[in-house]
N, CA, C and O atoms as CSV, one atom per row, in Angstrom:
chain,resi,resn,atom,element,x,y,z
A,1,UNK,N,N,-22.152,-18.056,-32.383
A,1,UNK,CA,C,-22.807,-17.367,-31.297
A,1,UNK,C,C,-21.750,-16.738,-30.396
A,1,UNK,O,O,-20.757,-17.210,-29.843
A,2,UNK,N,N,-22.160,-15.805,-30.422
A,2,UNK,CA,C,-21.137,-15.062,-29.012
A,2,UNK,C,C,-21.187,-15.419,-27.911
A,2,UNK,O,O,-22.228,-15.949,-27.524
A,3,UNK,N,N,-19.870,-15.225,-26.850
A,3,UNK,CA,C,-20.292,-15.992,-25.583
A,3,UNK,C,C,-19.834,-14.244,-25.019
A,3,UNK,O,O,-18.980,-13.380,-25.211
A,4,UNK,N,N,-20.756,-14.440,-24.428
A,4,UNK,CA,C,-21.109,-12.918,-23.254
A,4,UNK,C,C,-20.197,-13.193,-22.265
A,4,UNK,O,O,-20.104,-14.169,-21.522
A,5,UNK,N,N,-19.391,-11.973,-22.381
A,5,UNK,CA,C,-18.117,-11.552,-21.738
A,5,UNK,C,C,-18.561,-11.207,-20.058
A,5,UNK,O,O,-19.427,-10.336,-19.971
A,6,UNK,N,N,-18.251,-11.574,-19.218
A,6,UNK,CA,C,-18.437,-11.996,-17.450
A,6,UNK,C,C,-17.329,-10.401,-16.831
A,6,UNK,O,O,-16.121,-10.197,-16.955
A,7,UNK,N,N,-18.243,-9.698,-16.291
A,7,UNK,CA,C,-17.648,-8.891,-15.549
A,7,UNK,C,C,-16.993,-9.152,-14.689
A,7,UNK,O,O,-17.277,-10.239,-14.187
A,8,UNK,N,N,-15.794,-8.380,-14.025
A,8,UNK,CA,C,-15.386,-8.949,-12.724
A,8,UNK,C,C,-15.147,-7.408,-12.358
A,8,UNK,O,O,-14.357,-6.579,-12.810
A,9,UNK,N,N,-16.010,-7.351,-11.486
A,9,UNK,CA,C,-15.618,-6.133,-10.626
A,9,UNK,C,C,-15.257,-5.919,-9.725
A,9,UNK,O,O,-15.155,-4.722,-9.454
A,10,UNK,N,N,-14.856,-6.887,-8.744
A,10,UNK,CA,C,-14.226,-6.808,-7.762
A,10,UNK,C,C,-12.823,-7.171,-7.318
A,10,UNK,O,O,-12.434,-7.457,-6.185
A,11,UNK,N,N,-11.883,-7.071,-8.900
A,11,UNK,CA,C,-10.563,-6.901,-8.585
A,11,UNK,C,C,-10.209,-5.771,-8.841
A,11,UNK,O,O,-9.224,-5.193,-8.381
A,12,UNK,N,N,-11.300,-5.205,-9.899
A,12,UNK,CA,C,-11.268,-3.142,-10.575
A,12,UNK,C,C,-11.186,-2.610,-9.022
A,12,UNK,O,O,-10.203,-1.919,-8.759
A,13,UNK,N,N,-12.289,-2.912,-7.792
A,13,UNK,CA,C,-12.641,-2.222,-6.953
A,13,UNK,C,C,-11.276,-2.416,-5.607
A,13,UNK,O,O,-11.288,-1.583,-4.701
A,14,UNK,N,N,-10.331,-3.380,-5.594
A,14,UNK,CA,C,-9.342,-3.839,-4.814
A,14,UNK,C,C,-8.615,-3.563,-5.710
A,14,UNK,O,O,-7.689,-4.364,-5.582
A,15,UNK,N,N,-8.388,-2.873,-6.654
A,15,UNK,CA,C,-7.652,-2.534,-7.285
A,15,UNK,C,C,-6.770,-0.993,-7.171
A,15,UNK,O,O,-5.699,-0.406,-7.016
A,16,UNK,N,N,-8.326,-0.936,-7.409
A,16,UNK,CA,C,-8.604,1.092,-7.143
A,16,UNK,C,C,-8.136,1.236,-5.890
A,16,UNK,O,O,-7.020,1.713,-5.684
A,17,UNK,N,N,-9.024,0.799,-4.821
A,17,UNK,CA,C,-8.524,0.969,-3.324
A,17,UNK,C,C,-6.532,0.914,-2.846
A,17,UNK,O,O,-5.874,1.668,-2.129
A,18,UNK,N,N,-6.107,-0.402,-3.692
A,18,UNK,CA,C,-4.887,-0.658,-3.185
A,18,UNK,C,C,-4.193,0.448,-3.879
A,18,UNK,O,O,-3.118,0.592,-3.298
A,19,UNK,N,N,-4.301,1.316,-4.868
A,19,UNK,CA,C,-3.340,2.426,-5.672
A,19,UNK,C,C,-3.711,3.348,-4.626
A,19,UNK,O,O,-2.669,3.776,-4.130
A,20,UNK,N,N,-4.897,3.933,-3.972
A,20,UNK,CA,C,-5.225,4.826,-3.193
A,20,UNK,C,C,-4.505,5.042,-2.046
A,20,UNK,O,O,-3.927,6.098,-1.792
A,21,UNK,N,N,-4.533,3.657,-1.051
A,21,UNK,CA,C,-3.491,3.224,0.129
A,21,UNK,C,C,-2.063,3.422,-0.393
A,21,UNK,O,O,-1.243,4.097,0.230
A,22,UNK,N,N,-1.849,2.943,-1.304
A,22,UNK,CA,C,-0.337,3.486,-1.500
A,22,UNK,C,C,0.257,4.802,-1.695
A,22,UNK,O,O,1.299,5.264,-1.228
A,23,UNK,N,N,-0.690,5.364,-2.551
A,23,UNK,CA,C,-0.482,6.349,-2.949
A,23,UNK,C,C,-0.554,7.509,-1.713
A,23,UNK,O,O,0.251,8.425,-1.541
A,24,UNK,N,N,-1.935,7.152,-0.785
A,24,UNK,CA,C,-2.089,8.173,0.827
A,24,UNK,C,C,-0.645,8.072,1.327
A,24,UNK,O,O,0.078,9.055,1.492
A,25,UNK,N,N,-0.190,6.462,1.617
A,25,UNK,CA,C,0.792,6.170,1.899
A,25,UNK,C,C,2.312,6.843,1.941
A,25,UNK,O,O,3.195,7.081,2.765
A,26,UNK,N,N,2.071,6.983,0.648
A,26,UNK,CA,C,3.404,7.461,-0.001
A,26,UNK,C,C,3.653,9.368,0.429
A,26,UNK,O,O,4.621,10.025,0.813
A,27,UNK,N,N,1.954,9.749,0.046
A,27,UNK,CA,C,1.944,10.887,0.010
A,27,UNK,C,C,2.481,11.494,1.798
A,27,UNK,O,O,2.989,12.575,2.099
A,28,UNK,N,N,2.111,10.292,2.716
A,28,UNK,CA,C,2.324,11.086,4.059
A,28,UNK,C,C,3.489,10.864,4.353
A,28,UNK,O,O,3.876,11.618,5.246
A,29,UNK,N,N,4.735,9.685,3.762
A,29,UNK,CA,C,5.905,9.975,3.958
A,29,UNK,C,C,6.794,11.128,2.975
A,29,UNK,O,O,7.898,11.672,2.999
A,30,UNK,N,N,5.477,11.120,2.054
A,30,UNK,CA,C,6.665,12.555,1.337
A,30,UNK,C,C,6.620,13.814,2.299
A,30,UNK,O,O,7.574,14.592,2.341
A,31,UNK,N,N,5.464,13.994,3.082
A,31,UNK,CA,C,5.207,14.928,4.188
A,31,UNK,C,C,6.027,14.966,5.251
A,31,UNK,O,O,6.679,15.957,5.577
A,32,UNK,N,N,6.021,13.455,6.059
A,32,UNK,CA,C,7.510,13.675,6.614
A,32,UNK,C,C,8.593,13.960,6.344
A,32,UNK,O,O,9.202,14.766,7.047
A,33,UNK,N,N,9.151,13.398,5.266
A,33,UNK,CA,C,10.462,13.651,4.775
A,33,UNK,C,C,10.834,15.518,4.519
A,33,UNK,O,O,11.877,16.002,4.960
A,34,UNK,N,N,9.712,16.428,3.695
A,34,UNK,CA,C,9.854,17.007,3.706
A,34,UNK,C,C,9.972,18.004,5.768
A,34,UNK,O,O,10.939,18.593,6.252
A,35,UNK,N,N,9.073,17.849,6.165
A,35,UNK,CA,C,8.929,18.050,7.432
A,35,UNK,C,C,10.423,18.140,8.293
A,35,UNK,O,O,10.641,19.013,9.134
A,36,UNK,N,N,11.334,17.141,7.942
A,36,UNK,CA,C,12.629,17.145,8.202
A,36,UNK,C,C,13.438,18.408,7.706
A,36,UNK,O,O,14.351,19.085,8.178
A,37,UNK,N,N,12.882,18.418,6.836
A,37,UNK,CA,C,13.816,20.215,5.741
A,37,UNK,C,C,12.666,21.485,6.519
A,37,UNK,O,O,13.362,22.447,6.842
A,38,UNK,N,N,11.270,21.711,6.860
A,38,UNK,CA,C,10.933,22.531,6.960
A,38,UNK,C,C,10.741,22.976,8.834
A,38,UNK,O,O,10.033,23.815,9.390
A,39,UNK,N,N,11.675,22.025,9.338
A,39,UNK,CA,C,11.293,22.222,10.769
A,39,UNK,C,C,10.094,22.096,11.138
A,39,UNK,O,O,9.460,23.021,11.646
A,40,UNK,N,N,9.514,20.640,10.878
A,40,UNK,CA,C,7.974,20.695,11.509
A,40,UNK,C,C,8.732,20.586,13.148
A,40,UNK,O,O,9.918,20.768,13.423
A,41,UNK,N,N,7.511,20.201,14.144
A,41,UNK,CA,C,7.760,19.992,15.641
A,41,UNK,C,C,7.808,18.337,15.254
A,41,UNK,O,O,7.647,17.673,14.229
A,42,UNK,N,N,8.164,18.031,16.849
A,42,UNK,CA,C,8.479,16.332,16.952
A,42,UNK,C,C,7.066,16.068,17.093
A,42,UNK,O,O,6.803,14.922,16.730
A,43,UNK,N,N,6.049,16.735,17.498
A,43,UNK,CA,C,4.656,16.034,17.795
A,43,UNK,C,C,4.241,15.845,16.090
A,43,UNK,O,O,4.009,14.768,15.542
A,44,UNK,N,N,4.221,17.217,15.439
A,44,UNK,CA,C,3.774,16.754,14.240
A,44,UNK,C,C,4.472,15.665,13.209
A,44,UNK,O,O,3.907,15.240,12.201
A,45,UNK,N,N,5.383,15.407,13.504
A,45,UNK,CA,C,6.433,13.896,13.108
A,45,UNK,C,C,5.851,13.001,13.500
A,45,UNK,O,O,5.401,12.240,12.643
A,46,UNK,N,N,5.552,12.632,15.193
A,46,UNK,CA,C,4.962,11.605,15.366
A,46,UNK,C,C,3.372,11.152,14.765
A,46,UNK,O,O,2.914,10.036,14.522
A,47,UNK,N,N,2.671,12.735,14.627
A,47,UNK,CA,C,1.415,12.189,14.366
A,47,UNK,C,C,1.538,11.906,12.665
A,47,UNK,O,O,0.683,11.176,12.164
A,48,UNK,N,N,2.709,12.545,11.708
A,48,UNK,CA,C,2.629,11.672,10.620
A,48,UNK,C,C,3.229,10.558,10.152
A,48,UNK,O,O,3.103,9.948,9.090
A,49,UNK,N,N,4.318,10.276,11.696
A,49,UNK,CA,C,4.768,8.383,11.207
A,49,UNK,C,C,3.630,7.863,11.900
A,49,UNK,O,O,3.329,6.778,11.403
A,50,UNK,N,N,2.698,8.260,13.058
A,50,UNK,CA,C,1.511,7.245,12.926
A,50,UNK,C,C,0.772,7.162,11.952
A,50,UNK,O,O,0.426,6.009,11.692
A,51,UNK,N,N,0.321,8.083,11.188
A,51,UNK,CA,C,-0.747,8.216,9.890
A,51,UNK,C,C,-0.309,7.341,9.095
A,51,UNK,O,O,-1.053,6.566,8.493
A,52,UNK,N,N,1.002,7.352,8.987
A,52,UNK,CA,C,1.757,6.580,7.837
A,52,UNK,C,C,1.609,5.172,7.894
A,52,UNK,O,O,1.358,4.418,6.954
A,53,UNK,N,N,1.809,4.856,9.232
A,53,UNK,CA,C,1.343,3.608,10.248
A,53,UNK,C,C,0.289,2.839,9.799
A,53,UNK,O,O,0.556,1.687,9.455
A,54,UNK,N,N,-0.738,3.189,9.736
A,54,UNK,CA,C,-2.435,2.761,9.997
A,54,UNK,C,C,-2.501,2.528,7.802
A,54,UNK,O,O,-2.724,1.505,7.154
A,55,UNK,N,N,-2.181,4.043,7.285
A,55,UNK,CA,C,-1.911,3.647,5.971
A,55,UNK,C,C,-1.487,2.784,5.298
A,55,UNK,O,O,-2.034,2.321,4.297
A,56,UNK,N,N,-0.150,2.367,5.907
A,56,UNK,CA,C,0.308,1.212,5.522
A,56,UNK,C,C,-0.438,0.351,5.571
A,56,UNK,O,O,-0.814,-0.433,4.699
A,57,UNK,N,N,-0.662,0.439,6.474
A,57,UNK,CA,C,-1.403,-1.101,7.443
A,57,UNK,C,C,-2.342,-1.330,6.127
A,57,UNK,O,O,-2.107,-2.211,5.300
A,58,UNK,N,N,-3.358,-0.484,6.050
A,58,UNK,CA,C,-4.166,-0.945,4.894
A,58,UNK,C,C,-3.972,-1.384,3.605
A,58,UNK,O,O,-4.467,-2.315,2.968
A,59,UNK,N,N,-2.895,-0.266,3.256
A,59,UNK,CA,C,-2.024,-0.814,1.995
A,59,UNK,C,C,-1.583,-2.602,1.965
A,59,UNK,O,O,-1.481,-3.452,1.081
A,60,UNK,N,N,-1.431,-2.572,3.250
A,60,UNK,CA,C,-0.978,-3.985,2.975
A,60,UNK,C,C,-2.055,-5.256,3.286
A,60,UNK,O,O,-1.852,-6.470,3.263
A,61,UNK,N,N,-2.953,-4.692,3.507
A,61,UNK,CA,C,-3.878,-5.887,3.319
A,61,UNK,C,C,-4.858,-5.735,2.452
A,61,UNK,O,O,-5.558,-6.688,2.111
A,62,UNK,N,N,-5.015,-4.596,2.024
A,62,UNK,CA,C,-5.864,-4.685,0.410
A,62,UNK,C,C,-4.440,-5.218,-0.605
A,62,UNK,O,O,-4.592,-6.111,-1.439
A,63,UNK,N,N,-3.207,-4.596,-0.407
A,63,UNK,CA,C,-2.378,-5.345,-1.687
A,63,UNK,C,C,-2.482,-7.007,-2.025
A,63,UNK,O,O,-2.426,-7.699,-3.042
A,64,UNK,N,N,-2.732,-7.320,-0.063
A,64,UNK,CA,C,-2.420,-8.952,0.037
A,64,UNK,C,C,-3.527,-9.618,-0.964
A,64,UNK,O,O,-3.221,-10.494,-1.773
A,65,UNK,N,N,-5.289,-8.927,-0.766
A,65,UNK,CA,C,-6.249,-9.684,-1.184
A,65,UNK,C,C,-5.942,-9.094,-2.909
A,65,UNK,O,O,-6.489,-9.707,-3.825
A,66,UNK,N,N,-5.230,-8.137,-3.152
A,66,UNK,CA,C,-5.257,-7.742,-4.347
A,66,UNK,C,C,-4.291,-9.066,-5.094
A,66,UNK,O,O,-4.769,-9.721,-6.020
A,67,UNK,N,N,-3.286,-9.259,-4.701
A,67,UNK,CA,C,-2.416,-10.277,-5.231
A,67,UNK,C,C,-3.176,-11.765,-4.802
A,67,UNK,O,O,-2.721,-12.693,-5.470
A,68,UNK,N,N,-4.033,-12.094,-4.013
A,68,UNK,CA,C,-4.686,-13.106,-4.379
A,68,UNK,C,C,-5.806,-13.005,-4.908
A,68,UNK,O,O,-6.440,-14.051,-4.770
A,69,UNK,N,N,-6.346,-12.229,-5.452
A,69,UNK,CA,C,-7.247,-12.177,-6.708
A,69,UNK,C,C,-6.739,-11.816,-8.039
A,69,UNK,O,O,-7.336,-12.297,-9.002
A,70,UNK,N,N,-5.976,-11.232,-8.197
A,70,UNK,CA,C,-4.863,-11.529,-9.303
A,70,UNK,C,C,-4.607,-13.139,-9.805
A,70,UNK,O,O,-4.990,-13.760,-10.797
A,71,UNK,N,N,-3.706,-13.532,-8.537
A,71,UNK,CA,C,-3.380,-14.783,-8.614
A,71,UNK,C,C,-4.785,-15.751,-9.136
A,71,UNK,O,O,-4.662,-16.610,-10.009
A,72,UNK,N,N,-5.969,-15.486,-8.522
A,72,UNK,CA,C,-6.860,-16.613,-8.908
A,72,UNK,C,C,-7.310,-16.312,-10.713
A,72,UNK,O,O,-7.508,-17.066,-11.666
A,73,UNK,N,N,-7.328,-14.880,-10.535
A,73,UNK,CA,C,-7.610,-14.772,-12.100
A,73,UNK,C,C,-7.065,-15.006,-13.162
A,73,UNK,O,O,-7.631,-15.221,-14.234
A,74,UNK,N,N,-5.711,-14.978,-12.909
A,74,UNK,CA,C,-4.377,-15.728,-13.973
A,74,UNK,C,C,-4.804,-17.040,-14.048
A,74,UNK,O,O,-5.122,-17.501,-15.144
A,75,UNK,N,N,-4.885,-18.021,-12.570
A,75,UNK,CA,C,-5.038,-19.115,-12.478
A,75,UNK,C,C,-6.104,-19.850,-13.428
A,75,UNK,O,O,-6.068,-20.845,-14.152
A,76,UNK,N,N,-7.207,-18.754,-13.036
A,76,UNK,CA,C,-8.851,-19.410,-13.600
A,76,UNK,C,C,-9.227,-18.960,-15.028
A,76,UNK,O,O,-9.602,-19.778,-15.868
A,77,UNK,N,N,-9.105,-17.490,-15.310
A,77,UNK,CA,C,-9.176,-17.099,-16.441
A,77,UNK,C,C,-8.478,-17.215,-17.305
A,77,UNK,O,O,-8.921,-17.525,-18.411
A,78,UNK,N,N,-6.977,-16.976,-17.061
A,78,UNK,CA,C,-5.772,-16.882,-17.804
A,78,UNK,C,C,-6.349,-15.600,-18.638
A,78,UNK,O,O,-6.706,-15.570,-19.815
A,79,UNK,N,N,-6.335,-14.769,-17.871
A,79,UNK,CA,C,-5.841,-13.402,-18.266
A,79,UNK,C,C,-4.747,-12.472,-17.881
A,79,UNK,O,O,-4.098,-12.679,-16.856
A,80,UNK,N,N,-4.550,-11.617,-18.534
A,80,UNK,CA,C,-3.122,-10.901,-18.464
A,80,UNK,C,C,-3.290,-9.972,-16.987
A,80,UNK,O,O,-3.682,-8.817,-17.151
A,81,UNK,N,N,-3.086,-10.304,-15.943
A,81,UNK,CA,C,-3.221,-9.358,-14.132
A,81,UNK,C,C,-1.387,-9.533,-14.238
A,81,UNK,O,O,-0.858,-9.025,-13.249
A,82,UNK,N,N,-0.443,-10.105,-15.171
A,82,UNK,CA,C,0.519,-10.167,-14.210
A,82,UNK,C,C,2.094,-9.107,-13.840
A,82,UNK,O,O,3.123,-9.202,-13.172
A,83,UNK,N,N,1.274,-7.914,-14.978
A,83,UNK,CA,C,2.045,-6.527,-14.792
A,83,UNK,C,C,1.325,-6.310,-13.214
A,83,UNK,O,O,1.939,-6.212,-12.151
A,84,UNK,N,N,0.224,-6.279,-13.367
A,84,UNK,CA,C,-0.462,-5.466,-12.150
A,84,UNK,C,C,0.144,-6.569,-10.777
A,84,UNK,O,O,0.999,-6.105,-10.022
A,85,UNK,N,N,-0.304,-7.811,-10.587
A,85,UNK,CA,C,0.450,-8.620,-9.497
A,85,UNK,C,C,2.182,-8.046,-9.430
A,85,UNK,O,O,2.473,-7.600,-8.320
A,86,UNK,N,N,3.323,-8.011,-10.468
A,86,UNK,CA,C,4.309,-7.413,-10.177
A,86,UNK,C,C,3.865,-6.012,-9.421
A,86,UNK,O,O,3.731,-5.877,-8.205
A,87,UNK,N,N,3.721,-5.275,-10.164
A,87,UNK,CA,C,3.531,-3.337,-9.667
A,87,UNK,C,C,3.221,-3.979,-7.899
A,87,UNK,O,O,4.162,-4.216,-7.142
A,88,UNK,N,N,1.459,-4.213,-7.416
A,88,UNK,CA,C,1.601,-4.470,-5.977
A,88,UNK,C,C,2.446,-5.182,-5.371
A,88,UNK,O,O,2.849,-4.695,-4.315
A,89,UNK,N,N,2.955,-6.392,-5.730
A,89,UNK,CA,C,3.736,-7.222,-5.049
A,89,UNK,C,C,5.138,-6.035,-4.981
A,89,UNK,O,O,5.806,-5.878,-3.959
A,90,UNK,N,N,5.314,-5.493,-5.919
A,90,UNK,CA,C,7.349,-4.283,-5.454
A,90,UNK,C,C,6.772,-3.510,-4.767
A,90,UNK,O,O,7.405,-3.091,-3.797
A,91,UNK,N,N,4.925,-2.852,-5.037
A,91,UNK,CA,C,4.832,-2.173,-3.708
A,91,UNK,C,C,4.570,-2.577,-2.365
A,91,UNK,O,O,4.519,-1.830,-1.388
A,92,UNK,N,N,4.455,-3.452,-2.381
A,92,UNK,CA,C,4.154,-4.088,-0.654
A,92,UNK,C,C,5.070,-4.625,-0.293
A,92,UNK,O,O,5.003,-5.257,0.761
A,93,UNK,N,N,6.339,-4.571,-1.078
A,93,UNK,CA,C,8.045,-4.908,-0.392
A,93,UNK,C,C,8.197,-3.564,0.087
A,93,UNK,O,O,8.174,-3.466,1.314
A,94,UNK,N,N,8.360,-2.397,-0.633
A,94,UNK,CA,C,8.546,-1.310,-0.602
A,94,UNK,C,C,7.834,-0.787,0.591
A,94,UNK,O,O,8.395,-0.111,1.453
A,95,UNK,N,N,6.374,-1.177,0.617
A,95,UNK,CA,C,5.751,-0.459,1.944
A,95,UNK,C,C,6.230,-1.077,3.284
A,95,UNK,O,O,6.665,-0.351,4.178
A,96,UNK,N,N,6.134,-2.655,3.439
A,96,UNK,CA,C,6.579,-2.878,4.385
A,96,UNK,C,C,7.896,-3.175,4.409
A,96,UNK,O,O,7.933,-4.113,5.206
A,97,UNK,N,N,9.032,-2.968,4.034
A,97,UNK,CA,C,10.703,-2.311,4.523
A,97,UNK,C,C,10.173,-1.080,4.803
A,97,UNK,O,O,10.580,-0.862,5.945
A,98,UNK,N,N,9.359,0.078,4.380
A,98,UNK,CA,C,9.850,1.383,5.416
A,98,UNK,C,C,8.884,1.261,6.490
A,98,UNK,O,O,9.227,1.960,7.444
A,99,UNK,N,N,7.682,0.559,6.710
A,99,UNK,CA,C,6.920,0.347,7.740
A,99,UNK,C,C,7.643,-0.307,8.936
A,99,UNK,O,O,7.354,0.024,10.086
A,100,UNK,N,N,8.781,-1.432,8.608
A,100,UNK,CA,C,8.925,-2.142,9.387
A,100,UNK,C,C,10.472,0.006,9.917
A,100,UNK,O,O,10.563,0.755,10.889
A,101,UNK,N,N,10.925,-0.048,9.040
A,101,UNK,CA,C,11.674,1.708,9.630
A,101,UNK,C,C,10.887,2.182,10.382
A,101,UNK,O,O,11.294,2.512,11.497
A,102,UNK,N,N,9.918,2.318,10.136
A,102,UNK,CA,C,8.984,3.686,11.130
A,102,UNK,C,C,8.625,2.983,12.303
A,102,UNK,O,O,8.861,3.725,13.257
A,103,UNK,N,N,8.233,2.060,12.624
A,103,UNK,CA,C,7.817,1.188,13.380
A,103,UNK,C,C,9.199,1.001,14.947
A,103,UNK,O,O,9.147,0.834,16.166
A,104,UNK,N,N,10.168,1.152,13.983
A,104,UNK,CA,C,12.143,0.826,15.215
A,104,UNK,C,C,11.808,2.205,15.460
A,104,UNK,O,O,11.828,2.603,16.625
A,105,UNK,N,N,11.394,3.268,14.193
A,105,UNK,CA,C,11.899,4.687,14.774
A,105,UNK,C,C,10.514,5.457,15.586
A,105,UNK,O,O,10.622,6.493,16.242
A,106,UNK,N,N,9.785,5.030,15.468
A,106,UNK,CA,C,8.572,5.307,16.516
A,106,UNK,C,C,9.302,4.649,18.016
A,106,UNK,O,O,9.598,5.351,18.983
A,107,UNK,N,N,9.499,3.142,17.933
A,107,UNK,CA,C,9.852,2.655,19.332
A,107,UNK,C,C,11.116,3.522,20.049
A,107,UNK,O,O,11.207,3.623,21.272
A,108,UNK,N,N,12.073,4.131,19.107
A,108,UNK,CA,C,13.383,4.031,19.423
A,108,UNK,C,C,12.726,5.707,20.237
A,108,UNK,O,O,12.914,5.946,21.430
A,109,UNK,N,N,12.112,6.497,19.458
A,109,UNK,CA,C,11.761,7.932,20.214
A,109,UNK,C,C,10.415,7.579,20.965
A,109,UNK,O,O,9.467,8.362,21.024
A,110,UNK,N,N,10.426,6.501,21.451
A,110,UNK,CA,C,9.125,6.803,22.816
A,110,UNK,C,C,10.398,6.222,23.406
A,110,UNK,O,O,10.343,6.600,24.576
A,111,UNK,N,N,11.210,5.709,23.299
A,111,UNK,CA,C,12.344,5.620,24.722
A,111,UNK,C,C,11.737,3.950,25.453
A,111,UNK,O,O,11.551,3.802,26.661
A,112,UNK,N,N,11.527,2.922,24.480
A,112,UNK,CA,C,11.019,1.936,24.706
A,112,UNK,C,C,11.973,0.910,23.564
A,112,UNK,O,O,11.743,-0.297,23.478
């Protein structure tokens, strides 16, 4: 008899979301960076290290619940999540080292 295979859709769906956050993420510091070569203004700098800000922010707490549902599914299922737990876990080093950057260089140009 076959045993009927158990969906799990709600690490597909924290899944999807956490590539999205990174990826917004990523996409608004490639905007700054470029912004540096194309002479944006300092206002439009600030409003995309805040964007980048709030992005992160999310990035890193869908990665967090993403790596503990990973973690439980290795644990419980023993299925293969543990390419995907690496990939988020180097990206949520990666996001927060330049978050914790933007964060000195936001404080350092409000003159605080």
């Amino acid at each position: 008899m076959r045993r009927k295979k158990t969906v799990l859709w709600l690490p597909g769906i924290i899944n999807k979301f956490t590539l999205y956050a990174f990826l917004l993420s990523f996409m608004i510091l490639s905007f700054y960076l470029l912004g540096n070569f194309q002479q944006f203004t300092d206002e439009t700098q600030d409003i995309l290290l805040r964007l980048f800000r709030y992005a992160a922010l999310i990035f890193m707490v869908t990665g967090f619940y993403n790596l503990v549902i990973d973690i439980v599914i290795i644990i419980k299922k023993h299925q293969f999540y543990v390419v995907r737990f690496i990939l988020t876990l180097t990206g949520e080093v990666f996001i927060i080292t330049i978050f914790i950057g933007i964060s000195i260089l936001l404080n350092i140009s409000k003159g605080g």
